[in-house]
N, CA, C and O of each residue as an XYZ file, in Angstrom:
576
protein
N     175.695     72.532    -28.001
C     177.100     72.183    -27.960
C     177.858     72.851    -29.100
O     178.968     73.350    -28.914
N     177.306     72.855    -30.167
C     178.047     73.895    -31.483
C     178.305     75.342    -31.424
O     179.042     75.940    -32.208
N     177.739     75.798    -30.575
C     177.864     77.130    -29.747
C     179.433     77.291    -29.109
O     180.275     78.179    -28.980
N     179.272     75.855    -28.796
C     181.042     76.263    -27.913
C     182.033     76.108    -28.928
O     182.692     77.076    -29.311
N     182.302     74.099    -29.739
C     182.933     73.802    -30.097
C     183.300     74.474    -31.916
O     184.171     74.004    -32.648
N     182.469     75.511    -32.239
C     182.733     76.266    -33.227
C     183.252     77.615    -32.746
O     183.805     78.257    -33.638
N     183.206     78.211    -31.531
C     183.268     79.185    -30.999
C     185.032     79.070    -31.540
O     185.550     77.984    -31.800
N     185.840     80.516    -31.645
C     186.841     81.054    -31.997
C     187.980     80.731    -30.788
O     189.176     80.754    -31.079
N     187.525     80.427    -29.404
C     188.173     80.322    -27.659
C     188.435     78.360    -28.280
O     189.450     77.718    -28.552
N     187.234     78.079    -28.278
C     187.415     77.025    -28.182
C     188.394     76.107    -29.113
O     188.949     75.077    -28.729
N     188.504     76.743    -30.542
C     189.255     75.991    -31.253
C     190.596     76.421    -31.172
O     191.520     75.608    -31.166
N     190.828     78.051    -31.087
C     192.186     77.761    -30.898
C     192.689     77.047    -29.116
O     193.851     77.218    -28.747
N     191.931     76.481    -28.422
C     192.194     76.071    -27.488
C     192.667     74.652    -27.493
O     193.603     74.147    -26.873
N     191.575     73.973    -28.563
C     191.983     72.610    -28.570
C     193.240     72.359    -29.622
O     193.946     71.350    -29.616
N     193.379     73.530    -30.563
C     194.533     73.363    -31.303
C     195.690     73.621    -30.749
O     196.695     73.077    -31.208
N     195.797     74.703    -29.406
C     196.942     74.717    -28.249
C     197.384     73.009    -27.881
O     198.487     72.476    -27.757
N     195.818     72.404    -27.766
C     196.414     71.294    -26.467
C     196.233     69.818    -27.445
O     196.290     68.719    -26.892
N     195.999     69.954    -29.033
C     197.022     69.310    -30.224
C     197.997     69.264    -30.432
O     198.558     68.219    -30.762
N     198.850     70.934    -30.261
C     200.186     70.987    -30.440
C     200.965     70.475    -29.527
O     202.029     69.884    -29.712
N     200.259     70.776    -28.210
C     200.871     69.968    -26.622
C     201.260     68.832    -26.799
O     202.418     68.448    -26.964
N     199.962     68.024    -26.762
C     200.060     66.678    -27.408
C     201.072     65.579    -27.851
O     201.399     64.484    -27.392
N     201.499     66.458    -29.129
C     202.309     66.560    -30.146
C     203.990     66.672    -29.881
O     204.907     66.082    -30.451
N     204.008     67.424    -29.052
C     204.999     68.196    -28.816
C     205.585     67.312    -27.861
O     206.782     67.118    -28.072
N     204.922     66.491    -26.497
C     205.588     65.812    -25.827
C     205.792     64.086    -26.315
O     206.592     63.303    -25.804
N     204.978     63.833    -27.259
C     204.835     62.615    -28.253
C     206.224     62.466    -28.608
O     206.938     61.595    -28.109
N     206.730     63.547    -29.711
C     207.924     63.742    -29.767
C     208.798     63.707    -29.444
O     209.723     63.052    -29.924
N     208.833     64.780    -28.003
C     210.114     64.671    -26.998
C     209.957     63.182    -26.592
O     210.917     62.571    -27.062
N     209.258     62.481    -26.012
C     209.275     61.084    -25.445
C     209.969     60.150    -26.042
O     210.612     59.232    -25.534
N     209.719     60.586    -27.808
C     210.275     59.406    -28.572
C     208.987     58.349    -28.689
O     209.234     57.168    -28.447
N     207.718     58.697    -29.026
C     206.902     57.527    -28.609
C     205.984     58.006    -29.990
O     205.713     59.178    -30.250
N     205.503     56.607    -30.951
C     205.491     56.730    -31.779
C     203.965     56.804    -31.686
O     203.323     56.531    -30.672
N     203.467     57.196    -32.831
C     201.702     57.299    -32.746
C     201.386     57.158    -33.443
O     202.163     56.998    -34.386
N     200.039     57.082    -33.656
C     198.904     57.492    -35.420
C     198.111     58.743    -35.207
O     198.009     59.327    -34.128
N     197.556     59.100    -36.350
C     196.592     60.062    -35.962
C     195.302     59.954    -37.137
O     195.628     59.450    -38.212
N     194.496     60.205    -37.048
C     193.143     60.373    -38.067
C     193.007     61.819    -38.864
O     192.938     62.755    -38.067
N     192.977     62.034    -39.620
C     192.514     63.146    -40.549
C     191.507     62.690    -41.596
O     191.130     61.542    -41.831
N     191.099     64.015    -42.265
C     190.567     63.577    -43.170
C     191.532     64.294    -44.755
O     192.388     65.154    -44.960
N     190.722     63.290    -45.574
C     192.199     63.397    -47.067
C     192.329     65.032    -47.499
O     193.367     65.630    -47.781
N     190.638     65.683    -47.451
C     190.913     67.097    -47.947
C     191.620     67.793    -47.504
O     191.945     68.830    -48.082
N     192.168     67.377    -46.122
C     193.214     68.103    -45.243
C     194.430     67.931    -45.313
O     195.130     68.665    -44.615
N     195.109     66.870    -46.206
C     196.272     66.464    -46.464
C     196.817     66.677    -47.860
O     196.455     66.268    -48.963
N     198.237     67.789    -47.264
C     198.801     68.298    -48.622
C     199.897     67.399    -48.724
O     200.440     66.996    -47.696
N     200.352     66.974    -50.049
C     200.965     66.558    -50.291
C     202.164     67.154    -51.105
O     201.831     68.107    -51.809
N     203.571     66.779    -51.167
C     204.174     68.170    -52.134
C     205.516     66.473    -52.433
O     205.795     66.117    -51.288
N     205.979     65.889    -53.064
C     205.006     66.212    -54.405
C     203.489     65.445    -54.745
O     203.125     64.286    -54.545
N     202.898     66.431    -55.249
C     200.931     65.822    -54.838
C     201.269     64.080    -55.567
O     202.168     63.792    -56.357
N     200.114     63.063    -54.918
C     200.259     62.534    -55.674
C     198.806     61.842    -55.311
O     198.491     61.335    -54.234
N     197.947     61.967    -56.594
C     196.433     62.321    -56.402
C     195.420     60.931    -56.421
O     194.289     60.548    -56.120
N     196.625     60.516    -56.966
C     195.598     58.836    -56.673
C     195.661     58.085    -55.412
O     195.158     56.991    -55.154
N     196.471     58.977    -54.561
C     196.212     58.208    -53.325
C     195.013     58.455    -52.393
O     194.557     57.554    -51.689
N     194.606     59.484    -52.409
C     192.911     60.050    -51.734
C     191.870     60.870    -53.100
O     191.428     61.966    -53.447
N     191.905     59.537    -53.460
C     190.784     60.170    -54.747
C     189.159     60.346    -53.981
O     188.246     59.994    -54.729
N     188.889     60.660    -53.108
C     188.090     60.947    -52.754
C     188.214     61.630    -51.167
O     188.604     61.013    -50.176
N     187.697     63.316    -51.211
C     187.986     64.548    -50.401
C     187.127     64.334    -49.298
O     186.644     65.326    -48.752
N     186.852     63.174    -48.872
C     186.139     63.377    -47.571
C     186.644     62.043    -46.751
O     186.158     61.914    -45.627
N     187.434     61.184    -47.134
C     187.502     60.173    -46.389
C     188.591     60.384    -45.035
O     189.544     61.158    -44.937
N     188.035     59.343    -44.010
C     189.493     59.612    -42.991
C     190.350     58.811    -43.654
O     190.111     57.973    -44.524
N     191.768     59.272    -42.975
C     193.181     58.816    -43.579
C     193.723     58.462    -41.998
O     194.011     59.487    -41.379
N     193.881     57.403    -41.362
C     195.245     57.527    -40.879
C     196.650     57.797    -40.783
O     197.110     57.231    -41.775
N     197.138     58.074    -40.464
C     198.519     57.654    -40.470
C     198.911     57.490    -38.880
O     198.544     58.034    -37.839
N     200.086     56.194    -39.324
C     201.332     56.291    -38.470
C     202.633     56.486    -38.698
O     203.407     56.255    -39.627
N     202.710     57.085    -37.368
C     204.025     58.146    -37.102
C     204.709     57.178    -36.690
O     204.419     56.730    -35.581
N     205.986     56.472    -37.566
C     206.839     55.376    -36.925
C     207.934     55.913    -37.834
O     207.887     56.874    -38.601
N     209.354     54.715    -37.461
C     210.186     55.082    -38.012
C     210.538     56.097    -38.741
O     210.810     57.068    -38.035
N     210.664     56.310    -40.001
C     211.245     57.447    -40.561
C     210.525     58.413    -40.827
O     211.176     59.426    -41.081
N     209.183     58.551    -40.888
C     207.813     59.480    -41.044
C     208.410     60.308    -39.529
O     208.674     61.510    -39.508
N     208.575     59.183    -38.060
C     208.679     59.998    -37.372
C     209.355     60.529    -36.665
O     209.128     61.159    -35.633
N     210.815     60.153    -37.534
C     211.944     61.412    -37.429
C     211.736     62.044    -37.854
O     212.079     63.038    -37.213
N     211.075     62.433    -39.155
C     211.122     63.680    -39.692
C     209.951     64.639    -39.396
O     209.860     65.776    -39.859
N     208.982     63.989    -38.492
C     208.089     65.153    -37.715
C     208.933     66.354    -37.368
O     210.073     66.538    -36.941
N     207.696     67.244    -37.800
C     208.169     68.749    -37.189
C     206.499     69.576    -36.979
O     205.438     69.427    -37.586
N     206.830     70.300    -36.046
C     205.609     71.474    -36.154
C     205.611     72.453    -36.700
O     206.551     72.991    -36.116
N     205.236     73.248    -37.496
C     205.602     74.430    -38.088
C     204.277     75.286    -38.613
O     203.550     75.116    -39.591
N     204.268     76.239    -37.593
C     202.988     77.151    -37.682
C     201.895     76.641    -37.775
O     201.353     76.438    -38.861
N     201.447     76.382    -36.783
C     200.027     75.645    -36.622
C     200.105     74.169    -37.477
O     199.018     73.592    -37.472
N     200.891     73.649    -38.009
C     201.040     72.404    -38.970
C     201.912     71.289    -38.897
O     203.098     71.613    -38.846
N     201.696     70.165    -38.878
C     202.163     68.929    -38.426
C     202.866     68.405    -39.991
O     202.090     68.110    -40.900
N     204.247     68.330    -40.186
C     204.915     67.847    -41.534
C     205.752     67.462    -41.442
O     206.719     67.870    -40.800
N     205.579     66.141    -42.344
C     206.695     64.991    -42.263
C     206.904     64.223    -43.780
O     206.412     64.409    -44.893
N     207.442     63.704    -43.477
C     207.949     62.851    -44.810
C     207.309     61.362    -44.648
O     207.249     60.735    -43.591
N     206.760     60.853    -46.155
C     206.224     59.317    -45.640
C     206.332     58.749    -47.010
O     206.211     59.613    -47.878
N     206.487     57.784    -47.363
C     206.292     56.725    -48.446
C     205.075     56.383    -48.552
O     204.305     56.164    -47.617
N     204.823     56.315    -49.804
C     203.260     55.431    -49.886
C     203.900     54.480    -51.254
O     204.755     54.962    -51.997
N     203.302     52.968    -51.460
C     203.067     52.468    -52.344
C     204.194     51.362    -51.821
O     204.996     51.688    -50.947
N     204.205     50.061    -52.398
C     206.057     48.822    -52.348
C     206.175     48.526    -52.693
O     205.405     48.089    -53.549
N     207.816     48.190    -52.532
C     209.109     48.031    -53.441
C     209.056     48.899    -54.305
O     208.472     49.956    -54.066
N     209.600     48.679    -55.409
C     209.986     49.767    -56.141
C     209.306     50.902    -56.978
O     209.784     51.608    -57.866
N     207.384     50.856    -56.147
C     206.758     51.933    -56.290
C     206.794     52.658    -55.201
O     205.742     53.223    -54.900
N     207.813     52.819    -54.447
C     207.024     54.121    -52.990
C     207.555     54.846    -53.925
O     208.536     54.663    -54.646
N     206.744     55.756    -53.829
C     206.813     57.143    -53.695
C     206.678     58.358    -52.672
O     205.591     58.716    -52.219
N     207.929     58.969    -52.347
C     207.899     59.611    -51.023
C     207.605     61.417    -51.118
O     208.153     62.206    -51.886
N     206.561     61.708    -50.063
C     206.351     62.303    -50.349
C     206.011     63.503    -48.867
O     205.574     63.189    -47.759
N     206.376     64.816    -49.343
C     206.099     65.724    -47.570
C     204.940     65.671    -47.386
O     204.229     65.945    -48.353
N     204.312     65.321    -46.152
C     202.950     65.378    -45.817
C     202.837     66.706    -44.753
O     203.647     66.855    -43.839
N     201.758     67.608    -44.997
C     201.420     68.378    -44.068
C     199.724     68.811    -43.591
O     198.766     69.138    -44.292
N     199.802     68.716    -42.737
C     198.461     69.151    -42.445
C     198.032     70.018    -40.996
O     198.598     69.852    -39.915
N     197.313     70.625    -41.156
C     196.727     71.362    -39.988
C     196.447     71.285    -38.958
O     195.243     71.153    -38.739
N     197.342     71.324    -37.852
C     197.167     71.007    -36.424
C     195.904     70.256    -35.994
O     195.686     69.086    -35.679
N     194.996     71.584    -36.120
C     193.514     71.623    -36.056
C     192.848     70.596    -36.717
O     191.905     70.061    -36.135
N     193.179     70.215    -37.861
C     192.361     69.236    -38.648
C     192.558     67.449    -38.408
O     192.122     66.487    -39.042
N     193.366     67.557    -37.267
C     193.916     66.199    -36.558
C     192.926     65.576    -35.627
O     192.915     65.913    -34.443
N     191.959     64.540    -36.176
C     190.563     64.193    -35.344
C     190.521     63.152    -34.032
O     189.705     62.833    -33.168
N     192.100     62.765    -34.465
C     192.484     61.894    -33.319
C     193.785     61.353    -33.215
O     194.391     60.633    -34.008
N     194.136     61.824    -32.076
C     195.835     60.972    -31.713
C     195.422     59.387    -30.736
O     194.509     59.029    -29.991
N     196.800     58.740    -31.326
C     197.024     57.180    -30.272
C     197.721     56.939    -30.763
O     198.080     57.167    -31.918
N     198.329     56.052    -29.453
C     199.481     55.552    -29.420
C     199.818     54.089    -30.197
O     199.164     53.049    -30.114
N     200.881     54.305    -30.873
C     201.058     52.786    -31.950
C     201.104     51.715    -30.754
O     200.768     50.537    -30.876
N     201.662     52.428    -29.366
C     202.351     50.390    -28.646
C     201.137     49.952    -28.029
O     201.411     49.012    -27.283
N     199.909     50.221    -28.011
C     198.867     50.168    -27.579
C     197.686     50.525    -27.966
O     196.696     50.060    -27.400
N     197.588     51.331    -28.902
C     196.578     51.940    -29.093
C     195.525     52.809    -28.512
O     194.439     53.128    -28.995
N     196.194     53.202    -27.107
C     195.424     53.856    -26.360
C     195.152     55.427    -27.154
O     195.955     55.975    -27.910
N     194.022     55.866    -26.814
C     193.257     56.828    -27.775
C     193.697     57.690    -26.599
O     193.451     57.315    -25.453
N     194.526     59.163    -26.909
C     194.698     60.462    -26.497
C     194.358     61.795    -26.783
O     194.936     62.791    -26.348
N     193.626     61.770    -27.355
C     192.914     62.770    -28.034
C     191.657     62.673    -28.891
O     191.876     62.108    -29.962
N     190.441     63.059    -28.714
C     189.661     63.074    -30.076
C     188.867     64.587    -29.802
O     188.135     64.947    -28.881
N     189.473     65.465    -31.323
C     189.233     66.563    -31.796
C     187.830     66.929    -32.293
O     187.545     66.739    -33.476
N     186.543     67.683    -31.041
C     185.538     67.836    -31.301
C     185.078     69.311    -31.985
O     183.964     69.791    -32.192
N     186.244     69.737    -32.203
C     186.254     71.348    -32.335
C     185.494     71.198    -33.906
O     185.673     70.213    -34.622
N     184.632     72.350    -34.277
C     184.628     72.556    -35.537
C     184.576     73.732    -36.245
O     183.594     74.457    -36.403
N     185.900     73.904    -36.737
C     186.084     74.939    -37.076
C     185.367     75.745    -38.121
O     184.298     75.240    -38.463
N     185.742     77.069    -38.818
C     184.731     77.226    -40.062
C     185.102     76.578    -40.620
O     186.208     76.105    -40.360
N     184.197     76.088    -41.987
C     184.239     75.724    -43.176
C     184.706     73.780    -42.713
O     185.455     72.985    -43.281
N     183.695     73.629    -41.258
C     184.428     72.273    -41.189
C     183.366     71.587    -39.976
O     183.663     70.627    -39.264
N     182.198     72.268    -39.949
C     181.285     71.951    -39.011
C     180.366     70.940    -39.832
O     179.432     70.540    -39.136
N     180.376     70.472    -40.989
C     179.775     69.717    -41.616
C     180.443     68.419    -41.833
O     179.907     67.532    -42.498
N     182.093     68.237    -41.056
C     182.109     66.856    -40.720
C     181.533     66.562    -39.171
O     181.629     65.398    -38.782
N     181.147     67.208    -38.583
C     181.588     67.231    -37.001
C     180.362     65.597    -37.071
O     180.819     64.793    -36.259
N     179.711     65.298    -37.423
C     179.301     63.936    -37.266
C     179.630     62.537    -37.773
O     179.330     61.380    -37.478
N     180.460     63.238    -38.763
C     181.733     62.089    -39.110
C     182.796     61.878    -38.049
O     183.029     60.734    -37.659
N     183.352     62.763    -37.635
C     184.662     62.485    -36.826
C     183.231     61.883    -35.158
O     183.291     60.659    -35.037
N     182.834     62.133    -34.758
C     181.991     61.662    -33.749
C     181.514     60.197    -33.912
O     181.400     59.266    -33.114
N     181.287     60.330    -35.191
C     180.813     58.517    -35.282
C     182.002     57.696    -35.664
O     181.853     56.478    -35.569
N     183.149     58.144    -36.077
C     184.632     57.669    -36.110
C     184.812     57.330    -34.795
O     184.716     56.143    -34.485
N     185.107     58.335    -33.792
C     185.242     58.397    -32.633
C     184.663     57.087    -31.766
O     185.273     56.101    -31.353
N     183.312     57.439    -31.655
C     182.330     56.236    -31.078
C     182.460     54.485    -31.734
O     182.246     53.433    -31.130
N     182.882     54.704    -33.146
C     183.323     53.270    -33.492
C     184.503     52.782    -33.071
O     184.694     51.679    -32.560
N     185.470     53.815    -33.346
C     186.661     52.524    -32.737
C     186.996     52.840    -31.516
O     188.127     52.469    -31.199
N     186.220     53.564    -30.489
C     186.296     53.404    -28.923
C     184.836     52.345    -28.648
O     184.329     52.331    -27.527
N     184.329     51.601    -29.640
C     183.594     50.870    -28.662
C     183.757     49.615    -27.824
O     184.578     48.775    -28.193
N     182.937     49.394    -26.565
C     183.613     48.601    -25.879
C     185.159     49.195    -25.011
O     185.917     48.315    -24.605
N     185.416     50.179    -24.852
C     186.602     50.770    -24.276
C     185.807     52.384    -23.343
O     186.156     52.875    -22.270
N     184.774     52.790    -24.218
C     183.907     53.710    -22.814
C     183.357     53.058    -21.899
O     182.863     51.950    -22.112
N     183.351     53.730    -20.546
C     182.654     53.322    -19.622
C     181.575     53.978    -19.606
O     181.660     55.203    -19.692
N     179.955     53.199    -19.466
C     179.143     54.053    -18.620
C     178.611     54.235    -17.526
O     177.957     55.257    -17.320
């Protein structure tokens, strides 16, 4: 299976049908979350105590004002978000890599629309993290 999902067809394929995804999420007006992991999330202005550790997943949700200010821009998903409350948020642009998005769903339900098996270079050494992510919070929701 690493034959395909590292293959060069395959990832920019699933990063086509991320941006898809994405793209009609948007137009709909329909708000979501998505899974990453922290090494993949730039922050500007950085602010480093929030993923002190480069391998964990991060959610986020895309609601209110995070997700007006979604945009796509060259292969990259960036928005604006607050972290911290009351009179510690600190707001800050979030961007990250189409590609590096391990899973979309929907906030009014949680229905799972995506999970990103691709592994790209320099990124085939999570591919059993995002799989056992995957398999945990879809359990009880596959059929066999």
């Amino acid at each position: 299976m690493e034959n395909i999902t590292s293959s060069d067809k395959f990832v920019a394929i699933t990063q086509r049908y991320i941006e898809d995804i994405l793209n009609l999420l948007i137009e709909r007006g329909e708000e979501f979350s998505i899974v990453t992991i922290s090494q993949f999330i730039n922050l500007s202005p950085n602010i480093p105590e929030l993923f002190p550790k480069k391998d964990e997943h991060v959610r986020f949700d895309l609601a209110g004002y995070s997700f007006e200010t979604l945009e796509i821009q060259d292969g990259k998903l960036v928005f604006q978000a607050g972290f911290g409350q009351g009179v510690n948020i600190k707001e800050s642009r979030v961007t990250i890599d189409t590609i590096r998005i391990l899973q979309i769903a929907l906030l009014s339900d949680g229905s799972l629309l995506l999970a990103n098996f691709s592994t790209p270079p320099h990124r085939k050494e999570e591919k059993k993290d995002r799989t056992k992510l995957f398999l945990e919070k879809n359990r009880g929701k596959l059929k066999k």
